[in-house]
DSSP file (Angstrom, degrees, kcal/mol; ACC not computed):
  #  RESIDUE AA STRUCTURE BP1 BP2  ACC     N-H-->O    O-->H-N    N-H-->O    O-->H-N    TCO  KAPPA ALPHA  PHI   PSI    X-CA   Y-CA   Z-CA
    1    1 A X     >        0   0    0      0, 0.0     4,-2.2     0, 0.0     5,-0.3   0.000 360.0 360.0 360.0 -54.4  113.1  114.6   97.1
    2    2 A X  H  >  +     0   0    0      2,-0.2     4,-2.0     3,-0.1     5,-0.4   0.922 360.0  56.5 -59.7 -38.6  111.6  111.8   99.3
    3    3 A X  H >> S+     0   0    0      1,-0.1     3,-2.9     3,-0.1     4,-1.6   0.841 110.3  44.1 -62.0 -67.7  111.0  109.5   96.2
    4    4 A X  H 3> S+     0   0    0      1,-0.3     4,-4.0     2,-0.3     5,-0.5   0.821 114.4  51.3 -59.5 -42.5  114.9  109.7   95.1
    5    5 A X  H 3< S+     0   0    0     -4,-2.2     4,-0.5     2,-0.2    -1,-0.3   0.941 113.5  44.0 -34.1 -50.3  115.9  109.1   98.8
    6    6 A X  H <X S+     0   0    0     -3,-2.9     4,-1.5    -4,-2.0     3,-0.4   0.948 112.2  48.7 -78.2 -46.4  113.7  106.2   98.9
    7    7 A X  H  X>S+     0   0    0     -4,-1.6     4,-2.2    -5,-0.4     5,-0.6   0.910 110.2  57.3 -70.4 -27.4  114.9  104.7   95.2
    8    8 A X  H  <5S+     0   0    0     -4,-4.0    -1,-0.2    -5,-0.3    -2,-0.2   0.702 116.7  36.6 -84.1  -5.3  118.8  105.3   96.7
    9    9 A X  H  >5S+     0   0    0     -4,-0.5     4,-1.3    -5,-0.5    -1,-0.2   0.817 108.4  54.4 -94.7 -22.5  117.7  103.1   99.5
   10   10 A X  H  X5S+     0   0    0     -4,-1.5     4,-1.7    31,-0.2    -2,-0.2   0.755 115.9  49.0 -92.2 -26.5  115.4  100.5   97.8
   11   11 A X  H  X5S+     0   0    0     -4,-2.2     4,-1.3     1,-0.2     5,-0.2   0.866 113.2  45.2 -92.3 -18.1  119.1   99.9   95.2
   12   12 A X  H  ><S+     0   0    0     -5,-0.6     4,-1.6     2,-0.1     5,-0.2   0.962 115.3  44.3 -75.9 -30.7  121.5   99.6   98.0
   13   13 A X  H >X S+     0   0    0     -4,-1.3     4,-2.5     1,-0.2     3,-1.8   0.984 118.8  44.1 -59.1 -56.9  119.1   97.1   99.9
   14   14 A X  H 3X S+     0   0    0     -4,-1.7     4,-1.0     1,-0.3    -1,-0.2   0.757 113.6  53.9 -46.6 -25.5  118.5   95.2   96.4
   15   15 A X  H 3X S+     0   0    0     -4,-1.3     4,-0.7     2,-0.2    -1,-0.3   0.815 112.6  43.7 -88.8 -20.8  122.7   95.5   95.9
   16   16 A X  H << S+     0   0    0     -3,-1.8    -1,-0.2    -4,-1.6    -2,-0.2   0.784 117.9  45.9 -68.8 -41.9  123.4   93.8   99.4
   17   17 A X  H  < S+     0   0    0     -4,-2.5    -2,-0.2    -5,-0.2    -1,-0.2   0.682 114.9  42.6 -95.8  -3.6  120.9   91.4   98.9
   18   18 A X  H  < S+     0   0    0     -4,-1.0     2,-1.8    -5,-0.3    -1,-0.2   0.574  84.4  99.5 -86.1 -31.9  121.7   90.5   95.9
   19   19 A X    >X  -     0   0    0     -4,-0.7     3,-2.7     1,-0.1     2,-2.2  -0.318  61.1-161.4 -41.7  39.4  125.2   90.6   96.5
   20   20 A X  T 34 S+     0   0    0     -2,-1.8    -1,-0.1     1,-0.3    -4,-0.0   0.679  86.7  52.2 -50.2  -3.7  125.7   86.3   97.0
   21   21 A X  T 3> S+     0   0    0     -2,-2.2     4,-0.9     3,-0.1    -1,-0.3   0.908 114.6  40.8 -93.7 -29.6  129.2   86.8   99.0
   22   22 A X  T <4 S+     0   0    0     -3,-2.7    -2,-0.2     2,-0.2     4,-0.2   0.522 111.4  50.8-121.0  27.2  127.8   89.1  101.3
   23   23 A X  T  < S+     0   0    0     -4,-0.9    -1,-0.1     2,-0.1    -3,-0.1   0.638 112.0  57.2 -84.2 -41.1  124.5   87.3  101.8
   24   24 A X  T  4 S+     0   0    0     -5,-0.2    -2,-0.2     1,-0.2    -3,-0.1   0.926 118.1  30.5 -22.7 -58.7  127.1   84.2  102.4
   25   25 A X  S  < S+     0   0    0     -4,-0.9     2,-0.5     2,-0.1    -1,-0.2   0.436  95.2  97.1-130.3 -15.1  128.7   86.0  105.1
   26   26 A X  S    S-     0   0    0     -4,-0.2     5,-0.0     1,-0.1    -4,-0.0  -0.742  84.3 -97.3 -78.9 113.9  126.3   88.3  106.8
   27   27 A X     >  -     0   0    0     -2,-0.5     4,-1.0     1,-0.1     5,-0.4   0.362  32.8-118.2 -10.9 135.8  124.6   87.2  110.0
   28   28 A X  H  > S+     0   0    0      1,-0.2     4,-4.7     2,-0.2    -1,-0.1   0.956 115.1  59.0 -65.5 -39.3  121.0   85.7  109.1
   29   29 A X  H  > S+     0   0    0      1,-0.2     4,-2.2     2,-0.2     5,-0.3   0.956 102.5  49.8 -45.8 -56.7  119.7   88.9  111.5
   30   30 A X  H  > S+     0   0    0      2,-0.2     4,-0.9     1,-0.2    -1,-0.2   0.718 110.9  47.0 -73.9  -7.8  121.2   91.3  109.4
   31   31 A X  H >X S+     0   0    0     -4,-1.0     4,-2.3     2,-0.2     3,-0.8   0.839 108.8  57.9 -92.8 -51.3  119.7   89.9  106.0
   32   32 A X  H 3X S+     0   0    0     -4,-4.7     4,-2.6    -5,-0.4    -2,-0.2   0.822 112.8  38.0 -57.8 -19.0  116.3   89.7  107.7
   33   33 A X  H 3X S+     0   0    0     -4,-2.2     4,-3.3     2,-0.2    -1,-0.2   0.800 111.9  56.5 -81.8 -31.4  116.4   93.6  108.5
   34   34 A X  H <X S+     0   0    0     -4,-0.9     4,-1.3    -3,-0.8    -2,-0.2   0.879 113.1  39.6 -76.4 -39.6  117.9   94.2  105.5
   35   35 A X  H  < S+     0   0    0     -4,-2.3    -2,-0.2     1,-0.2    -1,-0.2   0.917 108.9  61.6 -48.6 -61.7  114.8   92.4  104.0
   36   36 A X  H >X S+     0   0    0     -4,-2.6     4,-2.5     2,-0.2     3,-1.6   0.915 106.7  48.7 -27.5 -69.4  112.5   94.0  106.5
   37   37 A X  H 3X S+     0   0    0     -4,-3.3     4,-2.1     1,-0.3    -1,-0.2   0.802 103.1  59.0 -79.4  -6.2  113.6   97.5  105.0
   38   38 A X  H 3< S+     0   0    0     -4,-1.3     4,-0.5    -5,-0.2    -1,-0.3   0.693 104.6  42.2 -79.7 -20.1  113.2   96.9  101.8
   39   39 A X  H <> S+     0   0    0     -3,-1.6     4,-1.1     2,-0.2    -2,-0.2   0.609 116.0  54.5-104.7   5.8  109.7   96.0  101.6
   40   40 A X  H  X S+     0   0    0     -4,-2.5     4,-1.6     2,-0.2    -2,-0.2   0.805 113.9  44.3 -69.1 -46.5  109.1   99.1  104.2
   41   41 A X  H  X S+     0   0    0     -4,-2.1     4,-1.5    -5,-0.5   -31,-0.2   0.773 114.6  46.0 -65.7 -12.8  111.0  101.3  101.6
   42   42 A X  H  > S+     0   0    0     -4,-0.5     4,-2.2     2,-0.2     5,-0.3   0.842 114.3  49.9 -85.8 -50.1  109.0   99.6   98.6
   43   43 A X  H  X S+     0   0    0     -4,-1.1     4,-0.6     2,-0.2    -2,-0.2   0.868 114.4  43.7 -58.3 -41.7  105.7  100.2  100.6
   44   44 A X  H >X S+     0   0    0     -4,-1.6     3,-5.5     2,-0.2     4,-1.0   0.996 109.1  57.7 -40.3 -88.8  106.7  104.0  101.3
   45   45 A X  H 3X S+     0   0    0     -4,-1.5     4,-5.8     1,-0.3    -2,-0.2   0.728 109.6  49.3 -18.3 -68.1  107.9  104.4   97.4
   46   46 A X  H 3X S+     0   0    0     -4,-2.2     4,-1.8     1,-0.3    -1,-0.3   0.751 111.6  44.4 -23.9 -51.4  104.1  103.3   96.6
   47   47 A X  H <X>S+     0   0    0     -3,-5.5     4,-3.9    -4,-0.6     5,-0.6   0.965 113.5  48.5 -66.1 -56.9  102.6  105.6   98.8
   48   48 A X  H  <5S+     0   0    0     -4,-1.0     4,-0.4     2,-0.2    -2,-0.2   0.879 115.9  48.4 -36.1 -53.7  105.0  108.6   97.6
   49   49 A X  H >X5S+     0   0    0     -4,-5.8     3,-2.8     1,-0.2     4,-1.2   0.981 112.5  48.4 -47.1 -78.7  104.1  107.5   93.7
   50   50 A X  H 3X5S+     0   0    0     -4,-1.8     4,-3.2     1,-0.3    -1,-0.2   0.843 108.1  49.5 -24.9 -61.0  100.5  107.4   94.4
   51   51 A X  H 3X5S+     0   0    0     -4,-3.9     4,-1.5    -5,-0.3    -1,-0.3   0.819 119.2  44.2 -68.3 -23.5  100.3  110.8   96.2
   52   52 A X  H X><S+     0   0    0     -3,-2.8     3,-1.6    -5,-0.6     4,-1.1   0.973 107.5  53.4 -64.1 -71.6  102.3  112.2   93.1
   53   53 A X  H >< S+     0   0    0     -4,-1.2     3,-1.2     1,-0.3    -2,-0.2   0.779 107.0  51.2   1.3 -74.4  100.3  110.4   91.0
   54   54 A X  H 3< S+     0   0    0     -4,-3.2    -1,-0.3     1,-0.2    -2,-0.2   0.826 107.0  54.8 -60.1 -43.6   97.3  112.3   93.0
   55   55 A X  H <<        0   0    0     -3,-1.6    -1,-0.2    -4,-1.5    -2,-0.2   0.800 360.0 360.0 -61.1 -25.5   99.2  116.3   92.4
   56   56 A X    <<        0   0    0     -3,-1.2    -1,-0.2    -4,-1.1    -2,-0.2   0.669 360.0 360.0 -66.7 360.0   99.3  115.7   88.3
């Protein structure tokens, strides 16, 4: 349940940032958090996998 949480946050960050009209248009603050929580949700994911990984 926490990995799918975590992949439907790591493809909205990636679709925002990816997004070139509304990196254009977004305050430079709000891209760097955006950034910010994407590699804290990729660093999470890791952990989650790993500890899965560890139950098989």
């Amino acid at each position: 349940k926490q990995k799918e949480k975590l992949e439907k946050e790591i493809a909205k960050l990636n679709g925002m940032l990816n997004n070139e009209r509304f990196v254009a248009n977004a305050p430079e603050q709000v891209i760097n958090d955006n950034k910010k929580a994407l590699s804290d949700a990729t660093e999470k994911m890791a952990k989650v996998e790993g500890e899965l990984k560890g139950f098989a």
